[in-house]
N, C-alpha and C positions, 0 to 999 in steps of 0.2 A: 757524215762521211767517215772510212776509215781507209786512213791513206798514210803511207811510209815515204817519208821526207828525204829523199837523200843529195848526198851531192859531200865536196869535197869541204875542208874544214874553212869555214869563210863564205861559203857560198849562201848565207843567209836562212840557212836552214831553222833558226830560232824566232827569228823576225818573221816570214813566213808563218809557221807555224803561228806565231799568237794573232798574223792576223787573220788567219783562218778561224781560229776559235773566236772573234771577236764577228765572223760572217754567220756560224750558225750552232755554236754553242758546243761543238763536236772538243774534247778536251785534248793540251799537247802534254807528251809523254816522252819524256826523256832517261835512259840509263843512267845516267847518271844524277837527277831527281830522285826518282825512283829509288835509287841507293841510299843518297842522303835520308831521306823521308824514313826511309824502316831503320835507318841506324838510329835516326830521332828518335824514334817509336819506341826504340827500344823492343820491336816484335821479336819473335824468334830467328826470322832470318834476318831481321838488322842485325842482332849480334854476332850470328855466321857470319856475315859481308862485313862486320868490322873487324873482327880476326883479321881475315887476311889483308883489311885494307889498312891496321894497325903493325900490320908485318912487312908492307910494301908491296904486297903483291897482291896482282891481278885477281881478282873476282871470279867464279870459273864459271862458264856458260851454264854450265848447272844449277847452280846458285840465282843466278841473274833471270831465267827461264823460270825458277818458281817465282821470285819478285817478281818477274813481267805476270804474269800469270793472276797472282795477286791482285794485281793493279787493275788490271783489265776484266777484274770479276767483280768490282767497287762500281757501287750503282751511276757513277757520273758518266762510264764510258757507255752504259746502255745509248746515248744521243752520237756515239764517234766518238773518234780519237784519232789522232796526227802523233806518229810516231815519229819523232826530231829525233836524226841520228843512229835511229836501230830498225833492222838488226847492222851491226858491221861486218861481217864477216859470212861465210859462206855456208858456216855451220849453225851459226846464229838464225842465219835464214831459213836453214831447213827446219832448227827447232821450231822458229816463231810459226813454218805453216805446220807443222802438227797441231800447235797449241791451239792455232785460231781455229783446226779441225775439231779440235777439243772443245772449245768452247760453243762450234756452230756458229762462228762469224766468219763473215765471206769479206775477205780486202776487196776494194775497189777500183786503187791503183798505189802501184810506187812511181812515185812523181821524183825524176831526176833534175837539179837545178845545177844548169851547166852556165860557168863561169871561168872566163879565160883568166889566164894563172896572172898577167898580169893587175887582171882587177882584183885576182883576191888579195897579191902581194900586198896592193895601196890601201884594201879595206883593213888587212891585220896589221902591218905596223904601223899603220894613224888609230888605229885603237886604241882606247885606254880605260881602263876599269877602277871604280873607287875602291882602295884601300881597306875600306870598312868590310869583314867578314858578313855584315848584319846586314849589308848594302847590297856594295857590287855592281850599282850602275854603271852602265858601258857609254860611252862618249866616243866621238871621233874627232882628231883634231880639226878635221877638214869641215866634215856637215856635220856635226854634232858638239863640239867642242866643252869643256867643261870651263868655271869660269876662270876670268883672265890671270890668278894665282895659282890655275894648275888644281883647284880644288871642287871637289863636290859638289855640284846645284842641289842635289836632295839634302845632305845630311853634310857637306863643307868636310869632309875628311880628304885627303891627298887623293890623287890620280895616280897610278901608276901604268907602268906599260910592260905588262905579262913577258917570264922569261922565255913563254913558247909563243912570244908575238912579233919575236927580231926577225931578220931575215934569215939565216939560216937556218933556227929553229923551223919557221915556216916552210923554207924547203926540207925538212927532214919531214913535216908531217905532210906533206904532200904525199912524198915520196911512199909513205906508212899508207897512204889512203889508195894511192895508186896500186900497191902490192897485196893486199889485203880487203879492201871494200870496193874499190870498183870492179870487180869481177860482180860485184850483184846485181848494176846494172844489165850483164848480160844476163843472169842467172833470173830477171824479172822480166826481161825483154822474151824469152823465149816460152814464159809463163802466159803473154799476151797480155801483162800487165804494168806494163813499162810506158810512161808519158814522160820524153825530153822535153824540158822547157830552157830554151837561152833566156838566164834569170838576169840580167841586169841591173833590175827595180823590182823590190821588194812587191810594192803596191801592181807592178803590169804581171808579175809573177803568180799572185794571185788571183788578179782577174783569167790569167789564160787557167788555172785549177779548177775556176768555178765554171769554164766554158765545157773543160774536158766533163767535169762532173755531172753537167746539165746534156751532156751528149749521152751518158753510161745510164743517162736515169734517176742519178742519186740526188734525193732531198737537200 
């Protein structure tokens, strides 16, 4: 499959995504991966992208366009790929279909996972992420909980709960997703390549993807 993940920040777009890779091998691709990864690399465009992300600022679609590009020309995406979170933005989308013109891959679908603002309110601040940079498991207090000292099941380092996981942080990134990324909704809906799913559950989320996919034809 090659299918573009969207939906607003909490909508499960990550969970999703692996458990799709985990149905048919197709791999998830995220911006911000993808970043990390070539600044590890230390390639030529990781050190571009840590320039400026050593200076605080933003990445520029140019940049991020030859990294996506990269990525998606690495022998694993020959089987698919699930794009969690990109492109974001309007311009981002236009680059990504040249690129895919570029490369002679045909997208499938952008699958939109819609989720009322109060369930994502409850999923982001009952979240919580291990402390450890090396880690990073996420936990939720509610259905995922870490153990009862507030500390790591993998690796026992503290839990914390992200400055962009209060509640008004949450309403400001909403607010960033509303103004900015959900315009591609419409901007894939008019492509005829737009599938709404009301995501509630991860796992029902994925099954209605593998319905739509076995409708389009796709392995």
């Amino acid at each position: 499959m090659k299918i573009i993940l969207l939906g607003a920040p909490g909508a499960g777009k990550g969970t999703v995504a692996k458990l799709l890779t985990d149905f048919d091998g197709s791999v998830q691709i995220s911006t911000g991966d993808i970043l990390r990864a070539a600044v590890k690399e230390g390639t030529d465009l990781g050190k571009e992208a840590k320039a400026y992300m050593d200076r605080g600022d933003l990445v520029p679609d140019s940049l991020i366009m030859k990294i996506m590009e990269a990525r998606l020309r690495e022998d694993d995406c020959r089987n698919g790929f699930i794009l969690d979170g990109f492109p974001r933005t309007i311009p981002q989308a236009q680059a990504l279909k040249e690129l895919l013109k570029k490369l002679d891959v045909r997208l499938d679908m952008a699958v939109n996972l819609d989720v009322p603002k109060d369930v994502i309110l409850d999923r982001l601040t009952t979240r919580r992420t291990c402390s450890n940079p090396d880690c990073q498991a996420i936990y939720n207090i509610k259905s995922n909980p870490p153990t009862p000292e507030g500390t790591c099941k993998k690796c026992g380092s503290p839990v914390i709960q992200r400055d962009d996981e209060t509640e008004d942080a949450i309403m400001n990134r909403l607010q960033t997703y509303n103004d900015k990324t959900a315009p591609l909704i419409s901007f894939y809906e008019k492509k005829g390549l737009l599938k709404n799913i009301l995501s509630l559950s991860s796992v029902d989320t994925v099954e209605e993807i593998k319905k739509h996919l076995a409708v389009e034809g796709v392995d």
